[in-house]
N, C-alpha and C positions, 0 to 999 in steps of 0.2 A: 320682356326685353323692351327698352327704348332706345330712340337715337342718339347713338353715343356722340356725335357732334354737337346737337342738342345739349347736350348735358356739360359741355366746357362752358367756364369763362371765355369770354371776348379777347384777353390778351390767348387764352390757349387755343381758340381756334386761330388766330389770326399766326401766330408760331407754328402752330403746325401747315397751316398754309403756304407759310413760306418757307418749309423747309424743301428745298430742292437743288441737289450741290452735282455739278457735272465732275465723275470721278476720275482720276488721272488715271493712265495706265498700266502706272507703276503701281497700283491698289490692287492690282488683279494678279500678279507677281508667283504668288499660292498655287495658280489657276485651282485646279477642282479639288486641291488637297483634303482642306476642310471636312469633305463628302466623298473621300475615297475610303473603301470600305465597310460604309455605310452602310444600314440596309435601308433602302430608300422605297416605298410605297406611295405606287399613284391613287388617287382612290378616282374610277371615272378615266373611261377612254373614248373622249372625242375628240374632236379638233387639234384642242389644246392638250387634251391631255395625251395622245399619241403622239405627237408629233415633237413637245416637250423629251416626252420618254426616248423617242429612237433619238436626238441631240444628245440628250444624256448620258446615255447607252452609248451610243457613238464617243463619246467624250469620255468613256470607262469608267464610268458608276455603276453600279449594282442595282438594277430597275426593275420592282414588279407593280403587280395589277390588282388591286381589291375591289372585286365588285360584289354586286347583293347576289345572295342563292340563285334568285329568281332570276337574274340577268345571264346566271353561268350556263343553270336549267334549260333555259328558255333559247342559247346562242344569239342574244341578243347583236345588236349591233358594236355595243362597248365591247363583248365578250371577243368577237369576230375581229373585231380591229387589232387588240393585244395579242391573242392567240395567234392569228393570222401571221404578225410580223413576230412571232418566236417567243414571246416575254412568258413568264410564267404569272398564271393566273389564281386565286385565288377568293374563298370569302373573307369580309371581315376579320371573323373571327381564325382565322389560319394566319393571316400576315401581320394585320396592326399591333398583337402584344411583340411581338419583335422587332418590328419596325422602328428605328433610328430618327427617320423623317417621312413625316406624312406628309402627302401634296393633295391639297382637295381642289382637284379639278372639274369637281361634276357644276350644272347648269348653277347660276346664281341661286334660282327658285328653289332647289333642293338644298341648300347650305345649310339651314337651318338645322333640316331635320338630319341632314349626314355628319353635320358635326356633334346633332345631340349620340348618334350613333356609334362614330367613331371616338370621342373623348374617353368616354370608360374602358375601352380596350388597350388605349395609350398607355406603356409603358412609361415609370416615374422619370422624369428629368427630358424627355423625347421632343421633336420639334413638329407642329404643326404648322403647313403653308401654303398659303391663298394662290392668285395669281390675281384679283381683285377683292378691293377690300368692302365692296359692299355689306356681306354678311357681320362685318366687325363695326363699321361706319354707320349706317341706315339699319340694321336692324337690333344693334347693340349686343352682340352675340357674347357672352362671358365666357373664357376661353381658364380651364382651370391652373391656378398659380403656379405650379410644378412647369409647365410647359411653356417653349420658347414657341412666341408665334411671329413669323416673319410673312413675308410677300415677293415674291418674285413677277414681275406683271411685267412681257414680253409687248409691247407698244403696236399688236397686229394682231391680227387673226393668225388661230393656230397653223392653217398652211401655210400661212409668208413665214414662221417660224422656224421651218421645217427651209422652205427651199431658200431661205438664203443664209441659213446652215450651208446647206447644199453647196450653195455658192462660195461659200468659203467668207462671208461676211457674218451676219445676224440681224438684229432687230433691234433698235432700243427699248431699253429695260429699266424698268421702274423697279430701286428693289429697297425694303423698309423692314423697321424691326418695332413690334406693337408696344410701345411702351409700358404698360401693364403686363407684358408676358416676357420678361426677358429675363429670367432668374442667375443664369449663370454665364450670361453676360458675351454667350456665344450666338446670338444670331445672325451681328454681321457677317463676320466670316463664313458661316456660313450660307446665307444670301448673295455675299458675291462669291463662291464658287460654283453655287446654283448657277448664277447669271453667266459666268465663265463656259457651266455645260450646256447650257442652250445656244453660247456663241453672243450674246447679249454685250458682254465686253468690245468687241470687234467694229460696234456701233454706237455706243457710247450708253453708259449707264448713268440714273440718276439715282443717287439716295437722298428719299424724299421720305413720308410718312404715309400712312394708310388713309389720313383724312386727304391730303393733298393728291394722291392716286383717284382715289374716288371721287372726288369735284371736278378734276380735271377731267376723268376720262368720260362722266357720263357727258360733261357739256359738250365734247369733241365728238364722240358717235352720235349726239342728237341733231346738231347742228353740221358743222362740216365735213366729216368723216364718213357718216351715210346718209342723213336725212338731206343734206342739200344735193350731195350728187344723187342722191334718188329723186329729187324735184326737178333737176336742172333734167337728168336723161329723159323722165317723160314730158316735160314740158317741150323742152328741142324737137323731141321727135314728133311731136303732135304737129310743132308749129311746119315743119320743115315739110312733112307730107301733109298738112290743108293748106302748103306754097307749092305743088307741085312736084318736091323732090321725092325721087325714086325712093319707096319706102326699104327698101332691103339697102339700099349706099345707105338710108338716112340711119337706120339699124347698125349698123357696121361702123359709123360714126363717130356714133356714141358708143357704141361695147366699147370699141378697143380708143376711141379719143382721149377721153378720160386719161388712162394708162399712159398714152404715150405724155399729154400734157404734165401731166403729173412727174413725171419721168424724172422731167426736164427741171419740175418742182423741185424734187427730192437733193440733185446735183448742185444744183445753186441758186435753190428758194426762188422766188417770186420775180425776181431778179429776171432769173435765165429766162425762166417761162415766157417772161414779154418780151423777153428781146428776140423770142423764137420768132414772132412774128413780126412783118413790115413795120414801118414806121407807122404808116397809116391808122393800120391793123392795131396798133400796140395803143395808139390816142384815142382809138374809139373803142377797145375793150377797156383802157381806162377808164374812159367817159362809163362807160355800159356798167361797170364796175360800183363807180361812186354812185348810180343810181339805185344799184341794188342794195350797197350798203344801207342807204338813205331808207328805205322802204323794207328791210329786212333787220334794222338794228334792233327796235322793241322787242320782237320777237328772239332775240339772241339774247335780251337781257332776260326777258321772261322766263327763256328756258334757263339761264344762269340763278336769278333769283328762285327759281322752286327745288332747282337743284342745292341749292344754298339751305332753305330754308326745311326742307326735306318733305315738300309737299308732293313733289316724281316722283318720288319712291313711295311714298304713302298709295297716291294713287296708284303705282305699277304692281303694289303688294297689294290692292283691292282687286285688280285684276287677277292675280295669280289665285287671289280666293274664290273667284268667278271665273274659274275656268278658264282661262287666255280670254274670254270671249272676246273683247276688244284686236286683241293679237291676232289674234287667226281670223278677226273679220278684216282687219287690215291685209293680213298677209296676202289674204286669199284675194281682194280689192287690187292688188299689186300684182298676183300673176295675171291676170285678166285685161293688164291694161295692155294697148299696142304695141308699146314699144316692146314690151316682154315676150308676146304673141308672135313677131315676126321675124320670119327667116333672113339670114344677111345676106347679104350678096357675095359671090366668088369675086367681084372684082375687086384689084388691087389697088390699096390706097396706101401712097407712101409715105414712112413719118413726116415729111413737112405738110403733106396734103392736110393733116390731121389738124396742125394747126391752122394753116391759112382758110381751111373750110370750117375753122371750128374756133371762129374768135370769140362766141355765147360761151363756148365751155371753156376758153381764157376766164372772160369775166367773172362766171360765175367761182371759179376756183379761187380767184384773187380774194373775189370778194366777201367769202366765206373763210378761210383762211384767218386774211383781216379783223372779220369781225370776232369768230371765236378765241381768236388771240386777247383781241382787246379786253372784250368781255369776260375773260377769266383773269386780265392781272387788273382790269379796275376791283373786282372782287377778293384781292390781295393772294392769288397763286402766283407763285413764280416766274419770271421769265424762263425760264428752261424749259419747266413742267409745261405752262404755256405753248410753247415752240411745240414740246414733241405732242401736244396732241389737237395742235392746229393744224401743223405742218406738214410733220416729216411721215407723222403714218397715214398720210392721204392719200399717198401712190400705193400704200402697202393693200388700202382697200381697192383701190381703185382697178390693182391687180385682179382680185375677183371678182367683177364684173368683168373683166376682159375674159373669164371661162364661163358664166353661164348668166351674164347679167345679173340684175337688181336678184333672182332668185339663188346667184351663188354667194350673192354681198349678205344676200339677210341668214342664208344657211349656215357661213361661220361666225357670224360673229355672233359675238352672246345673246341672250334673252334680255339683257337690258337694254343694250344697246339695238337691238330689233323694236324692240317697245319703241323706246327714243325716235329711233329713225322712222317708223310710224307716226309717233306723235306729230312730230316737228312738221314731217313730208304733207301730213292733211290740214295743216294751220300755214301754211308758206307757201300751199300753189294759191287757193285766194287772193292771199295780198300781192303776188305777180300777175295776176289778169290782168290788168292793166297795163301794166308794165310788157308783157309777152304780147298784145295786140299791137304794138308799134315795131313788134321785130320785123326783122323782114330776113330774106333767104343770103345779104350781104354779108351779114354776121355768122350766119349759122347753116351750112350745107353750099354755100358758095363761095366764094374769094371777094375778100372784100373792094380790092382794087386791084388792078393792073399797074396804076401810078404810084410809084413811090415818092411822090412828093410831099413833102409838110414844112408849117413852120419850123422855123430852130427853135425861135423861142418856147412855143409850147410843145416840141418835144420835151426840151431844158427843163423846163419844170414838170411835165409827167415823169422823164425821167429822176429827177428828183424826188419826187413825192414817192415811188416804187421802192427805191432806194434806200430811201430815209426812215423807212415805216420800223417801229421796235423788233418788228418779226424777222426782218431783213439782218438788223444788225446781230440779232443773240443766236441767228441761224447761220450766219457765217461763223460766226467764234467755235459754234458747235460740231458743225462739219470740216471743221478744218482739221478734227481728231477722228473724221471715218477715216484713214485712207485707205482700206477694204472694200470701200463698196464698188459694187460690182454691174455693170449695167443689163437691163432686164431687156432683152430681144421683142418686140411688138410683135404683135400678127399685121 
């Protein structure tokens, strides 16, 4: 197998890069018709893949569970998950020759070998489907011609999938159909009534392509999705307790800061975020902002160029032949450090506390954001595709650290994206030392000012430049088709 991005012409990657179209509502019209009836097979129950299924399932599809002997034998955790909440379980070879539609949900790393496993048992004309198109994109996976292969890729980690189901919203959804696997010309339909049972519709779906899923979403988890807010939380908290501040408020901070800033993200982009805070407050996480841009850009483009280039993946798939060692020396480097070490504190901190104590984690969010926006439409992705994996699934992560920190952000979300967000987190605290030795506790764990005083003028134009930025404008167009969402309660 080789890199099937690789292997296009220039006009066809730069095509399928920019395929990314926000779909009407009126597309979804079917809801889950397409896949009523069905026999639908998860293959893999983690994260995503249980929590996909009870949506499903809730949604009245027909859902079961093909795991390996070994996994059933053994009551693994897959097994325990499915079993547990009611699905009926099965091996391979019991469920996939009747299976309708397969969903391979197991770790990235294992695609490979589960698709060489599951393909032969696939009944003739049947659908197989990703939720990332890694295994099709970067490892060039040939998926046999008889078979429709699509993607459904929910824009979260599989618990925000689940609870804002729950909520009576969803997630946005990235859903595509493999051009090479489409024989009978049915995958749309059924990709968005997929996207219909996870709830994916209620947040807005994009149909895009499996190349343009996978550029966008590794550079989104490497950069502002995890790696940067896993830089920004142990950087703050280092600095804020060698200033003094109570290490358990400075803990509780940042858990739950993040979330609530984000929140405000999610509702009305970058926008709302600064205007949560004072005037003061909002020109000097500006300022804080363009600084970090300044000193954080090469390193966004870096990670964008190897992701392009398919150099990340080459190296993440040396890793997987070596044993994670890198991964789990990072992983384990991460539970160790302070901020993850330390008990919060019982005391109450109110959502505006969060901002006015937390003008660093403004900045850093703008600024990350910004950049990975930028950084994936000068590489010709979309605005859309853009937005949603700059943007809008910031809060979706940022949720899980509000339950068990950096160690419940790296638990669901994928293997690559754990890689990524290692990678990125141990090359971008370096280049902030400098930068994080002029902070002080004004910014970050105190209130910046009592006064509300400022220029007009250079408000006028911060406010402006906020405003005006690409991200601002293609994330209002977009949210203005949530109106389900549903607002998340802070701790």
């Amino acid at each position: 197998m080789s890199n099937y991005f690789n292997t296009l012409t220039l006009r066809q990657k730069l095509e399928q890069l920019g395929k990314c179209r926000f779909m009407e509502t009126s597309e979804f019209e079917e809801g889950v018709n397409a896949l009523l009836g069905k026999k639908i097979v998860i293959v893999g129950c983690g994260a995503q893949g249980l929590n996909q299924g009870l949506n499903m399932r809730d949604s009245g599809l027909d859902i079961s569970y093909a795991l390996r002997q070994v996994a059933i034998d053994q009551k693994r955790d897959s097994f325990v998950n499915a079993s547990s909440n009611g699905f009926k379980v099965g091996t391979y070879e019991e469920l996939l020759p009747t299976a309708d539609l397969v969903i391979n949900l197991t770790p990235d790393k294992q695609h490979t070998s589960v698709v060489n496993a599951v393909m032969p048992l696939m009944k003739k004309g049947a659908t197989l489907s990703y939720s990332h198109g890694f295994n099709i994109v970067e490892e060039g996976m040939q998926i046999r011609k008889d078979l429709t292969v699509i993607m459904v890729a929910p824009k979260s980690p599989g618990s925000e999938v689940r609870e804002e189901y729950k909520r009576g919203f969803g997630v946005p959804t990235l859903i595509a159909v493999h051009p090479e696997n489409d024989p009978e010309q049915k995958g749309w339909a059924q990709a968005k009534a997929y996207a219909v049972a996870t709830g994916g519709h209620k947040a807005g779906v994009l149909a895009s392509s499996f190349v343009a899923e996978v550029k966008s979403d590794l550079m989104g988890e490497q950069t502002i999705l995890c790696g940067l807010l896993q830089t920004g939380a142990i950087l703050s908290f280092d600095k804020m307790v060698a200033e003094g501040i109570d290490a358990g408020y400075a803990a509780k901070l940042i858990q739950y800061g993040w979330e609530t800033v984000t929140e405000a993200l999610k509702h009305g982009g970058i926008t709302n975020m600064m205007d949560r805070l004072s005037n003061p407050a909002k020109i000097k996480a500006f300022e804080l902002s363009e600084e970090l841009k300044t000193i954080m850009r090469p390193l966004f483009q870096k990670h964008m160029d190897d992701i392009m280039t398919g150099h990340f993946s080459k190296t993440m798939m040396e890793d997987w032949a070596n044993d994670d060692k890198n991964l789990l020396t990072w992983r384990a480097a991460t539970g160790e450090t302070a901020f993850e070490k330390q008990a919060i504190t019982t005391q109450e901190i109110s959502e505006q506390e969060y901002f006015d104590h937390g003008t660093l984690l403004v900045a850093f969010v703008r600024a990350g954001v910004e950049l990975a926006y930028e950084s994936m439409t000068e590489s010709g992705i979309i605005d859309a595709s853009a937005y949603y994996e700059s943007l809008h699934e910031t809060p979706l992560i940022a949720n899980t650290i509000a339950r068990k920190k950096l160690y419940e952000m790296n638990r669901v979300i994928s293997d690559t994206a754990e890689y990524g967000c290692y990678l990125f987190d141990h090359a971008c605290k370096p280049l902030l030392s400098d930068f994080m030795k002029k902070v002080s506790t004004d910014v970050i764990g105190k209130k910046f000012t009592s006064d509300n005083g400022v220029d007009n003028q250079q408000l006028i134009a911060v406010n402006k430049a906020i405003r005006n930025h690409p991200v601002e404008k293609i994330g209002a167009t977009l949210r203005a088709s949530m109106t389900a969402m549903k607002v998340v309660k802070t701790a």
